[in-house]
TIVO-445305 format. One line per 2 residues: number of its first residue (from 1); for each residue x, y, z negated of N, C-alpha, C. Coordinates in steps of 0.02 Angstrom, whole numbers, plus 50000, padded with zeros to 5 digits. Atoms other than C-alpha are relative to their C-alpha. Layout:
<tidrens>
NUM	X/Y/Z/X/Y/Z/X/Y/Z  ...
</tidrens>
This chain:
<tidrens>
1	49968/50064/50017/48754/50898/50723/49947/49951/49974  50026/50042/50024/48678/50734/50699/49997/49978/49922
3	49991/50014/50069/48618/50698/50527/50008/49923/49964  50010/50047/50023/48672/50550/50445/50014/49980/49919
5	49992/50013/50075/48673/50437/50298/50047/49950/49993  49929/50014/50042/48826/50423/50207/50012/49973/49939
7	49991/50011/50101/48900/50328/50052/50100/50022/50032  49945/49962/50002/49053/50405/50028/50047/49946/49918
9	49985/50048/50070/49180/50293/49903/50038/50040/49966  49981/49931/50073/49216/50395/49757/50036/49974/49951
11	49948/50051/50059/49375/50342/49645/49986/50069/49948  49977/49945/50057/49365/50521/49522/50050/50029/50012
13	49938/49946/49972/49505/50613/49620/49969/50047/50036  50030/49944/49960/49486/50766/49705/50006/49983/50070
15	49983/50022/49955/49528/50665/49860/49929/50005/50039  50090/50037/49994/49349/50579/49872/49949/50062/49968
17	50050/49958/49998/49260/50719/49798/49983/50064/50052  49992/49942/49962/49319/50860/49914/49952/49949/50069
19	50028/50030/49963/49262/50718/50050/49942/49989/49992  50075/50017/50009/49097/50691/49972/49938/50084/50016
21	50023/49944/50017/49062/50876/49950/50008/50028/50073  49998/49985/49939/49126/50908/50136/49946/49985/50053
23	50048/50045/49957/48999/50794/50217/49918/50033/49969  50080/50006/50012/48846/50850/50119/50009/50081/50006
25	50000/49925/49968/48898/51051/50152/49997/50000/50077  50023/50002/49936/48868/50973/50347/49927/49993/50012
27	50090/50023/49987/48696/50911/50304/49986/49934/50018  49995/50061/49998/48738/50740/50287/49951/49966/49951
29	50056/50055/50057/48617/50601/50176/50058/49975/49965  49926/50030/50034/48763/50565/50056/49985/49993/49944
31	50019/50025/50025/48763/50459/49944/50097/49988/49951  49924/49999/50022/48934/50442/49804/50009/49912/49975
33	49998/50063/50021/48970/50232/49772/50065/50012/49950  49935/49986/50024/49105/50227/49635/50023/49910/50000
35	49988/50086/49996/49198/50038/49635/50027/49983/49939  49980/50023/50070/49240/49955/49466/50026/49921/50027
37	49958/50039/49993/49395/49837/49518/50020/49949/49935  49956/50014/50073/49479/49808/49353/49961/50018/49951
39	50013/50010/50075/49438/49790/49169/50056/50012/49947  49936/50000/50055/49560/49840/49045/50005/50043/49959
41	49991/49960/50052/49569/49963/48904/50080/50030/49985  49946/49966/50007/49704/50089/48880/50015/49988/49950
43	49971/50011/50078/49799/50094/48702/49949/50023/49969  50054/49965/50049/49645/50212/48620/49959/49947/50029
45	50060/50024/50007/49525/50074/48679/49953/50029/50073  50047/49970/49949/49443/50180/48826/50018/49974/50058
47	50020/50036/49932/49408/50081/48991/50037/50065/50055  49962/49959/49932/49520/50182/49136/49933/50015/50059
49	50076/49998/49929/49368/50154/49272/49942/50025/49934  50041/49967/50036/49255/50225/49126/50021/50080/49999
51	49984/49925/49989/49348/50392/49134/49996/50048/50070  50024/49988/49928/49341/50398/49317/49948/50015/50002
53	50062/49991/49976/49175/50360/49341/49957/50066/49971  50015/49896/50052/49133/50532/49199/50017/50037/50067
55	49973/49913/49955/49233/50637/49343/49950/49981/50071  50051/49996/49942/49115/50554/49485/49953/50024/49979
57	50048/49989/50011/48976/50584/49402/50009/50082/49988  50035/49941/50011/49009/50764/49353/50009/50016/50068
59	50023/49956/49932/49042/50800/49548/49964/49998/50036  50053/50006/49981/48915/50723/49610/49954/50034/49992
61	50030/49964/50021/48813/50819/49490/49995/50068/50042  49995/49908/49972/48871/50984/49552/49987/50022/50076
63	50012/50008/49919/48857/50935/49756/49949/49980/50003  50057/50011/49963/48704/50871/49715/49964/49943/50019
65	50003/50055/49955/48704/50694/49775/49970/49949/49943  50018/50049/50056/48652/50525/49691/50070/49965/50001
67	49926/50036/50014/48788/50420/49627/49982/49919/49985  50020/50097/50017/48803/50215/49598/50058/49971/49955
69	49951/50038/49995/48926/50098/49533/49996/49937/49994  49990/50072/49990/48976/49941/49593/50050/49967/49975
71	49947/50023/50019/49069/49809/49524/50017/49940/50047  49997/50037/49977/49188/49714/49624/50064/49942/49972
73	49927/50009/50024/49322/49643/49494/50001/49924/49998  50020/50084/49975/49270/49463/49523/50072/49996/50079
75	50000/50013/49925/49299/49491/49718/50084/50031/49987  49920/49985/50016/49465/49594/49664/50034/49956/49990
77	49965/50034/50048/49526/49475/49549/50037/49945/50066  49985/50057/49949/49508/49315/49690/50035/50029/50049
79	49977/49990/49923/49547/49419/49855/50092/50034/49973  49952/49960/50004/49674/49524/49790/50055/49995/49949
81	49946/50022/50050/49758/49493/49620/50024/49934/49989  49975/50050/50034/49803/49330/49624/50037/49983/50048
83	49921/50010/49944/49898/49335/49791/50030/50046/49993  49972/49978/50018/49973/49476/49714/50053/49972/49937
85	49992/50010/50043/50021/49384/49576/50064/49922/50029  49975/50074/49963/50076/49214/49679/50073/50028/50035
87	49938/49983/49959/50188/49319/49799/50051/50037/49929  49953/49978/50071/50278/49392/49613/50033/49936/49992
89	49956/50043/50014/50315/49238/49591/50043/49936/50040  49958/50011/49941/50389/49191/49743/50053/50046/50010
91	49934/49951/49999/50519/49327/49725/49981/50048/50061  50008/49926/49931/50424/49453/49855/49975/50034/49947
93	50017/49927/50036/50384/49625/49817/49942/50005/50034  50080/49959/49974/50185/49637/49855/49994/50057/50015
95	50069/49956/49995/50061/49756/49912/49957/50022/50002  50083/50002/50000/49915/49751/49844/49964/50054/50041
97	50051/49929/49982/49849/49928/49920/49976/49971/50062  50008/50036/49949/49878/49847/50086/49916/49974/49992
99	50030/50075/50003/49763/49691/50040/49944/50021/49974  50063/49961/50005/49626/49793/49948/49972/50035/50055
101	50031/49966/49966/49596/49893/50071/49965/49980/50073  50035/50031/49968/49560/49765/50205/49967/49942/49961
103	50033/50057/50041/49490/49625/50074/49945/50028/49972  50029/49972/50050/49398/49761/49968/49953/50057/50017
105	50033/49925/50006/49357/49940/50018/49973/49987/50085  50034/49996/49951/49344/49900/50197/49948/49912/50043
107	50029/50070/49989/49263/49714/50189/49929/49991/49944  50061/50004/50037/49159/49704/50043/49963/50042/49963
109	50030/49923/50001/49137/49884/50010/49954/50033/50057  50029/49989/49936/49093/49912/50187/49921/49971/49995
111	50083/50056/50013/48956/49767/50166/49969/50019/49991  50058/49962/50030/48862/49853/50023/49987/50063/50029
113	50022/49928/49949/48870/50028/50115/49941/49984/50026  50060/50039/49947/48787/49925/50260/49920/49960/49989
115	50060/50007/50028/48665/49846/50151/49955/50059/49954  50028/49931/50031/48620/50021/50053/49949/50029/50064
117	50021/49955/49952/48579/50074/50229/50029/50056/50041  49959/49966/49981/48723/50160/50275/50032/50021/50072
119	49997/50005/49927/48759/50231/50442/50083/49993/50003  49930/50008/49988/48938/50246/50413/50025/50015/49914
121	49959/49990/50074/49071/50239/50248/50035/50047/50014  49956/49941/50014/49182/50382/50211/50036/50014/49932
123	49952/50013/50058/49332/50366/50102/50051/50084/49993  49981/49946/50021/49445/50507/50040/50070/49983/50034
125	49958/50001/49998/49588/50431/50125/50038/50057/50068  49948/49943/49930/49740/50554/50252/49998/49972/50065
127	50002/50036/49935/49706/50464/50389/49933/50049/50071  50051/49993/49945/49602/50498/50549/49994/49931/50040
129	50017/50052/49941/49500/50391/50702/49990/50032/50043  50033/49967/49949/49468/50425/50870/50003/49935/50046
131	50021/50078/49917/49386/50321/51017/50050/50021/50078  49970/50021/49917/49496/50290/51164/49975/49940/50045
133	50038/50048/49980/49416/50179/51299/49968/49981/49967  50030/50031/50053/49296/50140/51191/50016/49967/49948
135	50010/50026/50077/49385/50077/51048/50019/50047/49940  49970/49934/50043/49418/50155/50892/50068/49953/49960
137	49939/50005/50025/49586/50198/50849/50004/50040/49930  49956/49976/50080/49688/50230/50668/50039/50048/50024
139	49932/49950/50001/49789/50384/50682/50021/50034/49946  49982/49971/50059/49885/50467/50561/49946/50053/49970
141	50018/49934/50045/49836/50598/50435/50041/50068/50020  49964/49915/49979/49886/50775/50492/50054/50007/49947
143	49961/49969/50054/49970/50813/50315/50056/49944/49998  49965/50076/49988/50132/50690/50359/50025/49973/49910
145	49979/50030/50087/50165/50689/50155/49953/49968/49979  50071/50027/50046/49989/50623/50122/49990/49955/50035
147	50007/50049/49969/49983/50517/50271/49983/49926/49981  50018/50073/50028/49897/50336/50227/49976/49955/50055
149	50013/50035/49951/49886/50250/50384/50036/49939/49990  49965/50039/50023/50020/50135/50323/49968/49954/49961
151	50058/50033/50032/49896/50066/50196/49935/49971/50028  50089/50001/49975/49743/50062/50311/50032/49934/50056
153	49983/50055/49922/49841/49951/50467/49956/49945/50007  50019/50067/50000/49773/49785/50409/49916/50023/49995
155	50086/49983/49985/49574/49852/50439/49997/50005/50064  50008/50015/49924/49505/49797/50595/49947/50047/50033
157	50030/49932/49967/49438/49908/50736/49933/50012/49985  50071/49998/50010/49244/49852/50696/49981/50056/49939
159	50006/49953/50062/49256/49928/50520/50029/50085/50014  49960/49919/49990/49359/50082/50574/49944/50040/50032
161	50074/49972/49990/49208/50120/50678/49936/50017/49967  50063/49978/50035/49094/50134/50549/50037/50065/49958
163	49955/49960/50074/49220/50232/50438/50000/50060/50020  49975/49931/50005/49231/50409/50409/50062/50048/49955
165	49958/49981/50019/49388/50510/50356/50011/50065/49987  50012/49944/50017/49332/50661/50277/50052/50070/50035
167	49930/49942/50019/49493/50760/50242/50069/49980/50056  49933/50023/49943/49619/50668/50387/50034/50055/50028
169	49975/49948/49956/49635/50836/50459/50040/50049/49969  49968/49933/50040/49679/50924/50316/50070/49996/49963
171	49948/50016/50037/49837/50957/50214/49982/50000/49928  50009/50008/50071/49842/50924/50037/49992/50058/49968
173	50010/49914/50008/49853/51105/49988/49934/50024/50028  50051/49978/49989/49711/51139/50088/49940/49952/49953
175	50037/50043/50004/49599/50983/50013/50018/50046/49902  50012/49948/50074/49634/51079/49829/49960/50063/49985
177	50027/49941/49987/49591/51236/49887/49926/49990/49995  50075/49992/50026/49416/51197/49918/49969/49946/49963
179	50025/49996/50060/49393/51106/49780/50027/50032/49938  49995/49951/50010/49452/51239/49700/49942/50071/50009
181	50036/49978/49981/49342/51349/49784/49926/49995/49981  50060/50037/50002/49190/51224/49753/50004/49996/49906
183	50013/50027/50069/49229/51211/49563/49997/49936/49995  50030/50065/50014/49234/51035/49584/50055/49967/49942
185	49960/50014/50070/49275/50947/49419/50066/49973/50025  49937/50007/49985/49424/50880/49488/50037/50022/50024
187	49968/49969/49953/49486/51010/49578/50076/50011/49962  49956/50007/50018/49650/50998/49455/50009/49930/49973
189	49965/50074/50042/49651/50812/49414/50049/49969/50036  49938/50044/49983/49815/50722/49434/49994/49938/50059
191	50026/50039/49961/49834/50609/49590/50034/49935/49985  49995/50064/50013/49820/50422/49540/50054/49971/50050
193	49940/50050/49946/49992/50313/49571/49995/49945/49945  50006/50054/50009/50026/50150/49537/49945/49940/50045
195	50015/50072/49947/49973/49969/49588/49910/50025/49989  50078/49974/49962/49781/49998/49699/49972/49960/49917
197	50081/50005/50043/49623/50006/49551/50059/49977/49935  49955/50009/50056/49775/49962/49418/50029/50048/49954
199	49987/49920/49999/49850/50130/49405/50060/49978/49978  49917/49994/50005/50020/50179/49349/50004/49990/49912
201	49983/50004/50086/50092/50098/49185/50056/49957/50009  49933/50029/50018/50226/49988/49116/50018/49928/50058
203	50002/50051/49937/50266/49861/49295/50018/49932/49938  49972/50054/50047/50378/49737/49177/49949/49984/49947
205	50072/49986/50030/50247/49766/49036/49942/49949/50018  50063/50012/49990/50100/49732/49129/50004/49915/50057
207	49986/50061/49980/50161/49580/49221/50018/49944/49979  49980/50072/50042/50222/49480/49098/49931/49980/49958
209	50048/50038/50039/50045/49466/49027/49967/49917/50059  50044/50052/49956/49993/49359/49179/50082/49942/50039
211	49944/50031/49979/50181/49278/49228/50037/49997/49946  49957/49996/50049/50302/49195/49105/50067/49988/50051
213	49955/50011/49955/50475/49237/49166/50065/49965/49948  49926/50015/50034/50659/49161/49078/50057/50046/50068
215	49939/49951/49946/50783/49272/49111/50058/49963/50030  49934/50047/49957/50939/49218/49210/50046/50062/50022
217	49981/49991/49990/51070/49261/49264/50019/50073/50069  49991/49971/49952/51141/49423/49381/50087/49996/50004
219	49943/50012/49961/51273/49391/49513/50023/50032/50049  49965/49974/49940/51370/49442/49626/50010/49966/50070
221	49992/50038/49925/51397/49391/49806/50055/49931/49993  49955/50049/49991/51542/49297/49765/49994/49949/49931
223	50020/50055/50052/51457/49218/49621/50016/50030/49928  49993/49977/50054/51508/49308/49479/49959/50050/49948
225	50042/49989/50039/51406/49326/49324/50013/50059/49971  49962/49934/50041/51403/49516/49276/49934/50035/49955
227	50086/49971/50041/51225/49523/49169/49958/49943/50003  50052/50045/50006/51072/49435/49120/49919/50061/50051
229	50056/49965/49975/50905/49490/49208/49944/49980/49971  50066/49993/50032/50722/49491/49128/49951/49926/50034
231	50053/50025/49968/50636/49395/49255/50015/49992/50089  49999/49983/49957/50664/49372/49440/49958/50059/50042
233	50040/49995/49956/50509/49450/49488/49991/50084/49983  49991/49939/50020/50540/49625/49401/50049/50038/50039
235	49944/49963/49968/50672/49672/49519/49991/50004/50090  50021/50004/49903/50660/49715/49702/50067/50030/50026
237	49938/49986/49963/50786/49737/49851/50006/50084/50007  49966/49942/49978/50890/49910/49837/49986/50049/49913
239	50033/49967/50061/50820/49945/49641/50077/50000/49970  49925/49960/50025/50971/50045/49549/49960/50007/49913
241	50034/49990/50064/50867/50101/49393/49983/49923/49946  50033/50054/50031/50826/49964/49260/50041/49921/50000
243	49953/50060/49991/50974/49827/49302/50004/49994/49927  49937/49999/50085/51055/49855/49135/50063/50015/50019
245	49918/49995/49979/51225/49891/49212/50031/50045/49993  49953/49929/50005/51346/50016/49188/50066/50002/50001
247	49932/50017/49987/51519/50036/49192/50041/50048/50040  49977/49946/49964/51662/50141/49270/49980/49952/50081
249	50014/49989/49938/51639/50154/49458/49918/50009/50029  50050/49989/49993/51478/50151/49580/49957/49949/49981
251	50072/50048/50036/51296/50102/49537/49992/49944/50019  50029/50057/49935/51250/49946/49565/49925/50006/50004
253	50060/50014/49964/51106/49887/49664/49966/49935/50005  50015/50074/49985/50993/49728/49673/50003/49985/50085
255	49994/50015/49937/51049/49657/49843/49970/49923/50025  50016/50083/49970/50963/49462/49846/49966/50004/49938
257	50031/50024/50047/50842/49372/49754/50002/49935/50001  50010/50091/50000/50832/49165/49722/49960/49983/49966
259	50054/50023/50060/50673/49110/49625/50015/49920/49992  49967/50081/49991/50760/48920/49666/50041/50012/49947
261	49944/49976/50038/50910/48967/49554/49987/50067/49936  50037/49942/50062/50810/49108/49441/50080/50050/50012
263	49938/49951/50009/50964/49226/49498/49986/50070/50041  50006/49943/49939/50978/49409/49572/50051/50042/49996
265	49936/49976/49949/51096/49459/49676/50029/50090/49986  49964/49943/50003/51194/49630/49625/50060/50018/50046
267	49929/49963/49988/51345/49741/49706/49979/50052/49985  50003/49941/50047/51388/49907/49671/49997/50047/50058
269	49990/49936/49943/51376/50053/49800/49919/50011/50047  50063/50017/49976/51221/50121/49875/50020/49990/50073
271	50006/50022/49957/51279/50090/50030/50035/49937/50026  49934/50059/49986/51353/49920/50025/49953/49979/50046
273	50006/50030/49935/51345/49806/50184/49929/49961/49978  50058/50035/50020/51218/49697/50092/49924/50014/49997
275	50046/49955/50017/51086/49812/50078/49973/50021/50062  50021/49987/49925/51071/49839/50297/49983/49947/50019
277	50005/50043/49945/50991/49740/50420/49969/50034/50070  50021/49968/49929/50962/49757/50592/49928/49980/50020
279	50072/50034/49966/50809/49652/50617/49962/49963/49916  50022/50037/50066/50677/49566/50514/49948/49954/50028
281	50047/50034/49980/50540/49441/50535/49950/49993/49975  50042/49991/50026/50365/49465/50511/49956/49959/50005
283	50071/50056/50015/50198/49363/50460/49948/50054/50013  50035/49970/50004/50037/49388/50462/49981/50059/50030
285	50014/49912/49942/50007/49527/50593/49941/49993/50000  50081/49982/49968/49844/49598/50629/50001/50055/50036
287	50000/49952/49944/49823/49730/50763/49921/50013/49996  50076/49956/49988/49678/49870/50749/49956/49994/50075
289	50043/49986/49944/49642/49846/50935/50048/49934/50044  49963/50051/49964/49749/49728/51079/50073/49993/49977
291	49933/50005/49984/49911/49643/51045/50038/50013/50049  49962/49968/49968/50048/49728/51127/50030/49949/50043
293	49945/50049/49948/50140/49635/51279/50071/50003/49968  49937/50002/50023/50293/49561/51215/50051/50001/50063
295	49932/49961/50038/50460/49622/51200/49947/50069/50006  50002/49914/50000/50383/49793/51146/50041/50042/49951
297	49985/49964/50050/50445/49950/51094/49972/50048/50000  50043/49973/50021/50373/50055/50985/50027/50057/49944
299	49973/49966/50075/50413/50164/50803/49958/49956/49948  50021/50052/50045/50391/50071/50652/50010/50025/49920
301	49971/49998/50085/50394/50090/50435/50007/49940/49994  50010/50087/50009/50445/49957/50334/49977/50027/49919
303	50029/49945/50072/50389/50073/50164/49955/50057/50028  50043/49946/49999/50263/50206/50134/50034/50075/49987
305	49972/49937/50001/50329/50379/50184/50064/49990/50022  49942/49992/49966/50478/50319/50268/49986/50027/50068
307	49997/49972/49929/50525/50415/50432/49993/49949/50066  50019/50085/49934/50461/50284/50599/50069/50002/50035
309	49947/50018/49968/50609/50223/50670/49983/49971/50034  50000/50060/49934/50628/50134/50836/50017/49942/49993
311	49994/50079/50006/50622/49966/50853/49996/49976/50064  50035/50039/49964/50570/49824/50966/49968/49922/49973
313	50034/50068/50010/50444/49685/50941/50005/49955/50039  49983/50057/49954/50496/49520/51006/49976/49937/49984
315	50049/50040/50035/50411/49362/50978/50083/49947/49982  49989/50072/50034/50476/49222/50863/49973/49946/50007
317	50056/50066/49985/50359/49083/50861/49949/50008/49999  50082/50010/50000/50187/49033/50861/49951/50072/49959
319	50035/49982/50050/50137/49139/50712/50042/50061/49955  49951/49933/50031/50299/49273/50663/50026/50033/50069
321	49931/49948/49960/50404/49419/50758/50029/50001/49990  49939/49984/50025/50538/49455/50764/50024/50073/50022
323	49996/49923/49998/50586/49664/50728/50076/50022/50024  49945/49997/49983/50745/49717/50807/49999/50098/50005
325	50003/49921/50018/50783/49899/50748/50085/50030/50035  49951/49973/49963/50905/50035/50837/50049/49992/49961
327	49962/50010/50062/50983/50067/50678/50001/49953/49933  50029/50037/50081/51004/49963/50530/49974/50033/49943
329	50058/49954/50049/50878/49997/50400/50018/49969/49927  50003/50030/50088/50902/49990/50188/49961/49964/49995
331	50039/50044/50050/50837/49876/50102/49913/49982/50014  50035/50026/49987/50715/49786/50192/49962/49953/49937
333	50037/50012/50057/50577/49711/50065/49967/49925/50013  50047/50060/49969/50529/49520/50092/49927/50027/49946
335	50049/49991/50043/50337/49554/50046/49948/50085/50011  50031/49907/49980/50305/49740/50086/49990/49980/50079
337	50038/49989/49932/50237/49788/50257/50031/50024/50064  49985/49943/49944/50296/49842/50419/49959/50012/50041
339	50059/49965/49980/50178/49970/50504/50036/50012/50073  49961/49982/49938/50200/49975/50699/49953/50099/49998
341	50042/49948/49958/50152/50163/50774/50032/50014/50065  49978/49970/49945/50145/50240/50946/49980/50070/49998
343	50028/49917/50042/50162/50415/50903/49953/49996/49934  50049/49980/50089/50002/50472/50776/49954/49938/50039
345	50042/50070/49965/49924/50291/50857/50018/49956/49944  49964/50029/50047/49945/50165/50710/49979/49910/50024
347	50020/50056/49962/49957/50006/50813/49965/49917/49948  50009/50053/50029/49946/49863/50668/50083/49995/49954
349	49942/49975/50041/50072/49800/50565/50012/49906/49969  50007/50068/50030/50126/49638/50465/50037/50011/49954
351	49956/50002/50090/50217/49554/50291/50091/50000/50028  49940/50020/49993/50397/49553/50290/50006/49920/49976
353	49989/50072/50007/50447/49379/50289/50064/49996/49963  49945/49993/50008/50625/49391/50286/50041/50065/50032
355	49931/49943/49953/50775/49512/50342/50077/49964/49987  49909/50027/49998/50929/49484/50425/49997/49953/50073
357	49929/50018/50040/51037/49407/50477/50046/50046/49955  49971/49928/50040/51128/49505/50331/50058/49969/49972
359	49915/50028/50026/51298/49503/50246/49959/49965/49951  50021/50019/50069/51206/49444/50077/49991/49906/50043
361	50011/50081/49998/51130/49272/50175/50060/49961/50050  49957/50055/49959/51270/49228/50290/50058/49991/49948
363	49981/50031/50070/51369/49235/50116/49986/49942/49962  50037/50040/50070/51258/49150/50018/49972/49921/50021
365	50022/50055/49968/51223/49007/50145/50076/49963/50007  49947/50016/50001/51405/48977/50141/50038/49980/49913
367	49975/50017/50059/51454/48972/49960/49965/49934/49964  50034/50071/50058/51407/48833/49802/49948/50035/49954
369	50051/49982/50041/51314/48956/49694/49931/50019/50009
</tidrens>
């Protein structure tokens, strides 16, 4: 095998280390970059990306390799958190992981690789590539629970070609095992959730330091005031947990949002009518390789780890689609993503714009409230 030189991007999970440690047990030139996104101090005072970067450094140590870290929380802040922050307050439900990962890990991470000298990057993510006709394609991750192709869509074919995907092949169970095997310090550390380089903590919390919301009102379809809500931008389409509501019969559900009117839309049942649509309309597309001849059909997510359902892509105008699904799908997300695939092929993908026509807007376009 050809020997090359590798930077491998190293968050302090056993994800990225099993990947770092895989490549240099081939006889690779590997090199560990760690990325310093964010700034922020936990309750004791200790920097989150300071605890990380301890677990890169001790595996590096032990594989051997040299280690770096870069800071990109500038380039974060502009590319990524503040249209995270903009679409909050537009009443969508973001994705930052999305938007990092083509703004960040595979744009200006890629860069420095390339300027280090790097023949190719190699991330820890479930995914795989392979060249067909000469281009290179996104395909899933073997392990369909770990699968992150959904996240990767919006990275264009040039970068995918440089990229390497250590562990794509493996299942999660196996990717423990040998670090396990390897002793590698992380071979039991917990796998990082929450919002990309943010991590997992208080959503409401941590949003109201950078958005002031006045609470308002929650309604019902037919207008009736049955609660106050926090904030519009704390609540997303099909969320049951955290309303405040209770009462004899079923749960309710947030079914609409209005950032015009500071109101959000409740009924009670998880499967009320409000909550389906058949179609949706998407922004912002990007496609890993050729746009598809329209009317296509294809399989599609509109969330991470949902099962691909059939669809068809049909054009809207200049600049949106329009998604026309077999079955109607829950709680479509203005703001989240829909990921086209053909089979383990992960064609591209775009923002939700809107959904519907749905009971909630041919309601709500009809009433005074």
């Amino acid at each position: 095998m050809k020997k090359h030189k590798i930077v491998v991007g190293m968050s302090g999970g056993v994800d990225s280390s099993v990947s770092a440690y895989l490549l240099k047990q081939q006889g690779h030139d590997v090199t560990g970059f760690f990325m310093k996104n964010w700034e922020e101090a936990d309750v004791q005072g200790v920097c989150m990306s300071t605890r990380d970067y301890e677990d890169v450094s001790a595996v590096c140590s032990q594989i051997g390799i040299p280690y770096y870290s870069v800071n990109f929380v500038k380039e974060y802040r502009e590319a990524v958190f503040e249209k995270f922050l903009d679409d909050c307050k537009a009443g969508l439900t973001p994705n930052p992981d999305v938007l990092c990962n083509r703004e960040i890990k595979f744009k200006v991470f890629m860069n420095k690789a390339m300027e280090f000298g790097a023949d190719f990057l190699a991330t820890g993510h479930y995914c795989r590539t392979q060249v067909y006709n000469d281009k290179t394609c996104l395909l899933k991750g073997t392990d369909p629970n770990k699968d992150q192709s959904y996240f990767l869509h919006a990275v264009n074919q040039s970068a995918l070609a440089k990229t390497l995907f250590p562990i794509g092949h493996l299942l999660k169970s196996q990717v423990r095992a040998i670090a396990r095997e390897a002793s590698l310090a992380t071979s039991e550390k917990k796998d990082s959730t929450g919002l990309c380089f943010i991590g997992e903590r208080n959503f409401k919390q941590f949003l109201s330091q950078f958005i002031g919301f006045q609470s308002g009102p929650l309604l019902t379809l037919d207008g009736r005031i049955v609660g106050q809500h926090d904030g519009y931008a704390y609540y997303t389409i099909g969320q049951r947990k955290g309303i405040g509501l209770g009462g004899e019969g079923e749960a309710w559900f947030v079914v609409g949002k209005d950032p015009a009117r500071n109101a959000v839309y409740v009924e009670r049942g998880e499967k009320h009518p409000a909550l389906y649509f058949d179609e949706l309309i998407a922004q912002e597309l990007t496609w890993i390789n050729e746009p598809p001849s329209l009317p296509h059909r294809c399989f599609a997510k509109i969330r991470y780890r949902q099962k691909d359902v059939p669809c068809e892509i049909l054009l809207n105008d200049d600049t949106t689609l329009r998604i026309a699904f077999n079955d109607p799908q829950r709680a479509v997300t203005p703001g989240q993503s829909i990921v086209f695939y053909d089979g383990d092929i992960t064609l591209g993908g775009g923002v939700i714009r809107q959904a519907g026509p749905s009971y909630f807007e041919r309601v709500s376009t009809k009433s005074n409230f």
